[in-house]
C-alpha positions in Angstrom: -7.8 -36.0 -6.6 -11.4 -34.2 -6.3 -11.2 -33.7 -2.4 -7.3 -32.8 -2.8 -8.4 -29.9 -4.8 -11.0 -29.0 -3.0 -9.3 -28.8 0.3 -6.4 -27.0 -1.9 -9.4 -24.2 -3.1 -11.1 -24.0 0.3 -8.1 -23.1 2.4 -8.1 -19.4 3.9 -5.3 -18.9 2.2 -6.3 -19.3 -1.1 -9.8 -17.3 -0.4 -7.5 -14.6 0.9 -5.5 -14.4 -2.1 -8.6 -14.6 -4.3 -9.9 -11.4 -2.4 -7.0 -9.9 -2.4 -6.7 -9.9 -6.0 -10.0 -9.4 -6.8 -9.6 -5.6 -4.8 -6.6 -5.1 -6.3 -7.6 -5.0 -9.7 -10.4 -2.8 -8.9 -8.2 -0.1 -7.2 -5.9 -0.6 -10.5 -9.0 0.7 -12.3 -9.6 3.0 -9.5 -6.1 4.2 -9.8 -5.7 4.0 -13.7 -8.3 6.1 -14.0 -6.9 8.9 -11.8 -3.9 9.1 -13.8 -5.9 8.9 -17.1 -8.5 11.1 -16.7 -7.3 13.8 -13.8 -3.6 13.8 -13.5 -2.3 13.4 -16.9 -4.6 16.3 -18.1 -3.2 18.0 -15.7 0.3 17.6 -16.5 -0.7 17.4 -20.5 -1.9 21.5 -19.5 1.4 22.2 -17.3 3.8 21.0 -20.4 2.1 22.9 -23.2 -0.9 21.2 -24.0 1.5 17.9 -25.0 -0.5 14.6 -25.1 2.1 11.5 -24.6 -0.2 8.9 -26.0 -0.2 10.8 -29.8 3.4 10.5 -30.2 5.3 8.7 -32.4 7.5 8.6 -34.7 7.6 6.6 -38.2 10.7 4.4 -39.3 9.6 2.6 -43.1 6.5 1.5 -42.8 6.8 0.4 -38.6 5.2 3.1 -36.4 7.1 3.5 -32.7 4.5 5.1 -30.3 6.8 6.3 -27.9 4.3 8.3 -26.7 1.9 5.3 -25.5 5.8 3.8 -23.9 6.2 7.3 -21.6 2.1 7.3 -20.8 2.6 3.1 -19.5 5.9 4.8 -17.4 4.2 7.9 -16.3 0.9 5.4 -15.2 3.2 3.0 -13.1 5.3 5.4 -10.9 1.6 6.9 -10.3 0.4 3.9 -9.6 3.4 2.6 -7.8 3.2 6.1 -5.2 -0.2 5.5 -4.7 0.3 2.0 -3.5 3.3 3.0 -1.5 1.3 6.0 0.3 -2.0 3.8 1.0 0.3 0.8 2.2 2.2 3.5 4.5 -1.5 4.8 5.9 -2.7 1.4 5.9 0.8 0.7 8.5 0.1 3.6 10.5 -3.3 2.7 11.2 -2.4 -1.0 12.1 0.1 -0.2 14.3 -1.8 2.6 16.1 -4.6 -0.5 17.1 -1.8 -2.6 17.8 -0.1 -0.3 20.1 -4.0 0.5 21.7 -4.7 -3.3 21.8 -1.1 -4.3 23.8 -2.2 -3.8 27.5 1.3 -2.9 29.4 2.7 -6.6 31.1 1.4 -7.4 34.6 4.5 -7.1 37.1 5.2 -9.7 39.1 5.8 -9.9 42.7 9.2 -9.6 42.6 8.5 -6.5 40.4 6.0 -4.7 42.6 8.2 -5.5 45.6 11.1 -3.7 43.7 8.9 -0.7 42.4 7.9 -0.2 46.4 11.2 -0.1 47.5 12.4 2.1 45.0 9.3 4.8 45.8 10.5 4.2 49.3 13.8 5.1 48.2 12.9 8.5 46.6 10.8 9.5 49.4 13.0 9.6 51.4 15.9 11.4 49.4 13.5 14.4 49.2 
């Protein structure tokens, strides 16, 4: 059961996933702390001075922090745009070196032959 897991844990799979979380929480941090400490001050100045995380209201003795609800929203769909727009760059990019690293195909002889006859062809229409 040892050596099972151990293959199980040592696959590049599993690595890759471990890495891939690992980066993903710190650009959540990265992120979280754009929207916390440069864009939601900046929107908290735009609406008035309003800070979301404040609000609440009171119902008996239960407090609802709505405020801390439309802060979590406002966060994600940041969060969410940023991820969109650096997996969009991060597409561009790859498919740019793709389309760099595909040489064109090789014609074959039957190809080349063609490709002669048909520069013939215009040559002589001219």
């Amino acid at each position: 059961m040892i050596k099972e897991f151990k293959e199980f844990a040592m696959r590049g799979n599993v690595i890759d996933l471990a890495v891939g979380v690992i980066l993903g929480a710190a650009f959540g941090k990265i992120v979280a702390s754009l929207v916390s400490d440069i864009i939601m001050p900046l929107i908290g100045l735009l609406l008035g001075g309003i800070d979301f995380s404040n609000l609440s209201i009171t119902v008996g003795d239960a407090v609802v922090k709505y405020g801390l609800f439309i802060q979590t929203i406002v966060d994600f769909v940041i969060i969410a745009f940023s991820i969109f727009l650096f997996i969009k760059l991060f597409n561009k990019i790859y498919i740019r070196e793709k389309k760099v690293e595909e040489a064109p195909p090789s014609l074959t002889k039957e190809e080349e032959l063609l490709t002669e006859i048909r520069d013939l062809l215009q040559t002589k229409q001219l």
